[in-house]
N, C-alpha and C positions, 0 to 999 in steps of 0.2 A: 575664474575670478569674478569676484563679484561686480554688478553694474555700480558705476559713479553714481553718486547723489549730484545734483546739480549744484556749480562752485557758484557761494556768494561773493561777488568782485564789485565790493562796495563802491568802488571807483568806476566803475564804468558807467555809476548811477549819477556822475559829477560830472561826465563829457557834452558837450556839446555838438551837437551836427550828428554825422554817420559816428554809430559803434555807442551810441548810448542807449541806455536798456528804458525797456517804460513798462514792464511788465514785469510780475514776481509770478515764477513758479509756486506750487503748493509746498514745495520742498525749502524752498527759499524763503517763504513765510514763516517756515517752522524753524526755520533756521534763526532769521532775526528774532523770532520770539523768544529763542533762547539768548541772543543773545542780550537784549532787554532784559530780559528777568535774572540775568548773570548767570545764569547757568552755569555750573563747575569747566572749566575750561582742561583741555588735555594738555601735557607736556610731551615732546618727544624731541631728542637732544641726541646730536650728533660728538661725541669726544675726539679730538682730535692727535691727542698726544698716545705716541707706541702703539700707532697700529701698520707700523711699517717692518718688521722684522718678528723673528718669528717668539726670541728671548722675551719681548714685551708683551708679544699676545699672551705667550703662556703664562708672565707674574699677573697680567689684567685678567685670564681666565681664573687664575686661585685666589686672585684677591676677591670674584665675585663671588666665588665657592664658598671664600669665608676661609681658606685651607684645610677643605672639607667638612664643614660646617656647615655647609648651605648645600642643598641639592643643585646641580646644574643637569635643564632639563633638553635634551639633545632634540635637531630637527627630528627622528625618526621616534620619540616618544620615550626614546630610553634614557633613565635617571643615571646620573655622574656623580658618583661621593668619594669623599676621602681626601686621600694624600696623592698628590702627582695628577689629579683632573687634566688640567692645564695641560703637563705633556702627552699624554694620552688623545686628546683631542686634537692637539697641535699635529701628530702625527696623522689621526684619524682623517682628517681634513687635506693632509699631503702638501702642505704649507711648506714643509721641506722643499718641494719639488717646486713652488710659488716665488720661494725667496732670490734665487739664483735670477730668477726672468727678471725682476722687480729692481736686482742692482744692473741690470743689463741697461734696463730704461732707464735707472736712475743716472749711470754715464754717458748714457744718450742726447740725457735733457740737459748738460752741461751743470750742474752742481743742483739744479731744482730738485726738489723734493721728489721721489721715486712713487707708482702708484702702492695703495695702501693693499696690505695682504687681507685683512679686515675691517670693519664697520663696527665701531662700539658706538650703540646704542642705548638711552635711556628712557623707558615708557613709564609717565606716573602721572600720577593724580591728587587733586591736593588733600589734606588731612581730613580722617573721615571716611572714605570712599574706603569698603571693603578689600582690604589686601588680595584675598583671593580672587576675587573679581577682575581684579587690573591683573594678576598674573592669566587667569581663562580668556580675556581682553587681546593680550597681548600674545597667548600662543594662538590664536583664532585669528588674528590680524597676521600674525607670521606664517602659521598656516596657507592661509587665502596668498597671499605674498609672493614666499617663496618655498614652499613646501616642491620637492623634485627639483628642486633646479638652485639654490643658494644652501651651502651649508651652515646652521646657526645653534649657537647656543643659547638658553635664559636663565636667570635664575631671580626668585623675588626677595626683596631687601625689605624687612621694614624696622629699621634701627631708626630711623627718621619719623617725625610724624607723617611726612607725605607716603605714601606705599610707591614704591616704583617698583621697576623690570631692567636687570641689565640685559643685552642682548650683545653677544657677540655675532656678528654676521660675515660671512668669508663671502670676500670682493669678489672673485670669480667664482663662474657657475660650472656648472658641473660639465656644462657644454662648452666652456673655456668664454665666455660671457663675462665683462666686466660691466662691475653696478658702479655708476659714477652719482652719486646724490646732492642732486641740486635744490634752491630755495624753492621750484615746483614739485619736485619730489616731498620736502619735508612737508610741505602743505596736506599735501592729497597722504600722505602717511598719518599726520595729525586725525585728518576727515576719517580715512578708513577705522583707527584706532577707535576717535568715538562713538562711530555707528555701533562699532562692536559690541561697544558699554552701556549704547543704548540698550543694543537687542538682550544684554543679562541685565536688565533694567535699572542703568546707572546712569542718571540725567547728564549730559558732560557733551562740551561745546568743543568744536575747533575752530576761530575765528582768527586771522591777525590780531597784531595789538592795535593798529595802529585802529582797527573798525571800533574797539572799545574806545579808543582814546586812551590808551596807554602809552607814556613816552620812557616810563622808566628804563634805564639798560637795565638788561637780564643779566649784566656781569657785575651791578654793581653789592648786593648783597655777598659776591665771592669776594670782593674787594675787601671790605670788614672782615667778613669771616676768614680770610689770609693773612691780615693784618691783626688780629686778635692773635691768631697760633703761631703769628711767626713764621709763614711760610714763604712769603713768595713778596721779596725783597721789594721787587717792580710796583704791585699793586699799593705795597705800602706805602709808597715813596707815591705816589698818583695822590694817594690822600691828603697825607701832608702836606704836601703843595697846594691841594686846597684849602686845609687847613688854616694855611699861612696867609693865603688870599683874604679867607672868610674874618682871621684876625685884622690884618690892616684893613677890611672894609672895599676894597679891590677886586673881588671877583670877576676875573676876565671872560667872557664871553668867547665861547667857540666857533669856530669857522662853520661849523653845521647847523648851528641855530636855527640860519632864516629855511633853511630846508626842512627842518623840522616844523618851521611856522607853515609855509605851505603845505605840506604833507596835512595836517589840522583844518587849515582851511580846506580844502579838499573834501577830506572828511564830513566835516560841519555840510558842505556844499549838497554831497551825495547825501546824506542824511534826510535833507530838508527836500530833496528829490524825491528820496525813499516814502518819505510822510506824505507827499502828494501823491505817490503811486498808491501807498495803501490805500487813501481816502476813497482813490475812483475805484478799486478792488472791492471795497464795502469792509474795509478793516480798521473804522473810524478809533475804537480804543487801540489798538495797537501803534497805531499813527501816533496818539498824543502820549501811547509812554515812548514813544521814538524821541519826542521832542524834550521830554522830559530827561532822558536818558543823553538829549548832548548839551542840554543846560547845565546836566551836573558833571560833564568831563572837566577834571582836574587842568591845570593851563596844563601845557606842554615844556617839561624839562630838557635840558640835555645832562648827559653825565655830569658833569661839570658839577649842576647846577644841583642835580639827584644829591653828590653829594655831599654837597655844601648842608642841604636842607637836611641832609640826613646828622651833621657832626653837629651842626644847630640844635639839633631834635635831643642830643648823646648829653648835649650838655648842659639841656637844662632838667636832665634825671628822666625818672622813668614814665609818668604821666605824659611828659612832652613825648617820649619814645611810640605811645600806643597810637599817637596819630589822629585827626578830625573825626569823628562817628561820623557814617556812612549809612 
C-alpha cells in the first residue's frame, strides 16, 4: 500500500496550548494551494440502502450493469456483460454463505440493523474531468485498497454530466475480515482517490467542506430532485414545510445553527493561523490568497435555510436560479 500524504486538519491550526500545529509540511502547502485556487474536489459516497441481503445486491449489481449494458469490471480484471451479471457475482463472491451469518447477528442485535454483506460505492468527479480517467482513478485506488483481500466490482456511468464509478465492495475479506467504514475511512479513501488523479494528471482535491466553507447539506439537491419525480414522499413534505415557513415569513431556525456558527468560527480562526504560518514559511502570496479565500466564504446555512434560499431562487425564474457570479 501506498505511503499516506500528510492529513491537512485545518482545526488543529485553531487550538490552543499543546496539539496545535505551527508548521506546514511541503505536502500540506500543496495541499492548501489547491485548495485556494478550488481545485476540482473528489466525491466518494457511501449508499446505504440494500446492501444487507443478497436479492438487493444482485437488482444494485444490474442496475450498475445497465442490465448488460454497461461492462462490470471484476476485482481480478475480468469484464461481466450481459443478462444475469448480478447473480453470477452474487454467487462468485459466496454471499450465499455471508447471508445466513448476517441474520444470525441481525437476532443477536435484538431488531438493529444486521452487518451489511456489501459496500456500495460511488467515485466521481465533477463535470469535465475525463470519464476514463476517474474509471483508471478508481480501479488503481481499488487496487492499491483492496486487491487480495476484498472482493469488488466497478463499472463507469456517465449518463450524468459528473463521470462517476459504482463500486460494489463485499464487507468480508477473503480472510473472514470485516471492513467497517467510518467518517476516517471516508476521508483518507477521498485522499487516496485523488492522489490517484493526480498521478494520470487530473488536478482534484479532497478537503472537508467544512475547510472550504461549505455548509450546504449534500442531501439537499436530492431533496428537489425527489420532489420534481415524485419519488420520495418524506423529502417532499421537508420542503413544503419550508415552503409554507418562507410564505408566511416565519422561517424557524434549527437547533444545529449555533454549532454550525462555531464550526465557521473555528474555521475562520485556523485560517488566520494558517496565513501567519505561511508568512514565517516565506509563502507571503499564498498567505494573502488564504485571506482572500475566507473573505469570500459564503455565511454559513443550515438545511433549513439552503432550502428556503433555494424555493426563493425557483421562484423568481431562471436568472435568479444561476446564482451570485463567483
Amino acid at each position: 500500500m501506498a505511503s499516506r500524504e500528510a492529513v491537512f486538519d485545518l482545526f488543529s491550526y485553531a487550538r490552543r496550548g499543546p496539539g496545535r500545529r505551527d508548521h506546514l509540511s511541503p505536502s500540506v502547502v500543496q495541499q492548501i494551494a489547491r485548495t485556494l485556487g478550488r481545485t476540482p474536489e473528489v466525491m466518494v459516497k457511501v449508499l446505504s440502502h440494500g446492501a444487507n441481503d443478497q436479492g438487493a445486491v444482485r437488482r444494485h449489481l444490474d442496475y450498475i450493469g445497465r442490465k448488460g449494458e454497461v461492462d462490470l469490471e471484476g476485482d481480478d480484471g475480468e469484464i461481466h456483460r450481459g443478462q444475469g451479471v448480478g447473480r453470477s457475482l452474487v454467487e462468485d463472491w459466496d454471499l450465499e454463505l455471508e447471508e445466513p451469518r448476517r441474520r444470525a447477528d441481525l437476532s443477536a442485535t435484538s431488531g438493529r440493523p444486521g452487518p451489511r454483506l456489501v459496500h456500495k460505492l460511488i467515485f466521481s468527479m465533477p463535470p469535465g474531468t475525463p470519464p476514463d480517467t476517474v474509471l483508471m482513478a478508481t480501479r488503481n485506488f481499488m487496487r492499491e485498497e483492496f486487491a487480495l483481500q476484498h472482493r469488488y466490482a466497478l463499472a463507469l456511468h456517465t449518463d450524468e454530466p459528473h463521470p462517476h464509478v459504482h463500486v460494489v465492495l463485499k464487507a468480508v475479506s477473503e480472510h473472514g475480515n470485516r471492513l467497517n467504514i467510518r467518517k476516517g475511512t471516508l476521508r483518507e479513501w477521498r485522499e487516496g482517490f485523488a492522489r490517484h488523479l493526480r498521478t494520470l494528471g487530473v488536478e482534484a482535491n479532497a478537503t472537508p467542506r467544512q475547510v472550504r466553507g461549505e455548509s450546504k447539506p449534500q442531501k439537499l439537491d436530492g431533496i428537489f430532485r425527489a420532489a420534481r419525480r415524485g419519488e420520495s414522499t418524506h423529502l417532499r413534505e421537508r420542503a413544503m414545510a419550508v415552503a409554507r415557513q418562507v410564505a408566511r415569513g416565519q422561517l424557524q431556525v434549527e437547533p444545529g445553527k449555533p454549532a454550525l456558527l462555531l464550526t465557521r468560527k473555528e474555521a475562520l480562526r485556523a485560517w488566520k493561523a494558517i496565513g501567519e504560518t505561511l508568512i514565517k514559511q516565506g509563502h507571503r502570496d499564498l498567505a494573502e490568497q488564504a485571506k482572500r479565500f475566507t473573505d469570500q466564504m459564503p455565511a454559513p446555512l443550515s438545511e433549513r435555510e439552503w432550502t428556503a434560499l433555494q424555493i426563493i431562487k425557483q421562484s423568481r425564474g431562471p436568472r435568479a436560479r444561476e446564482g451570485p457570479a463567483r
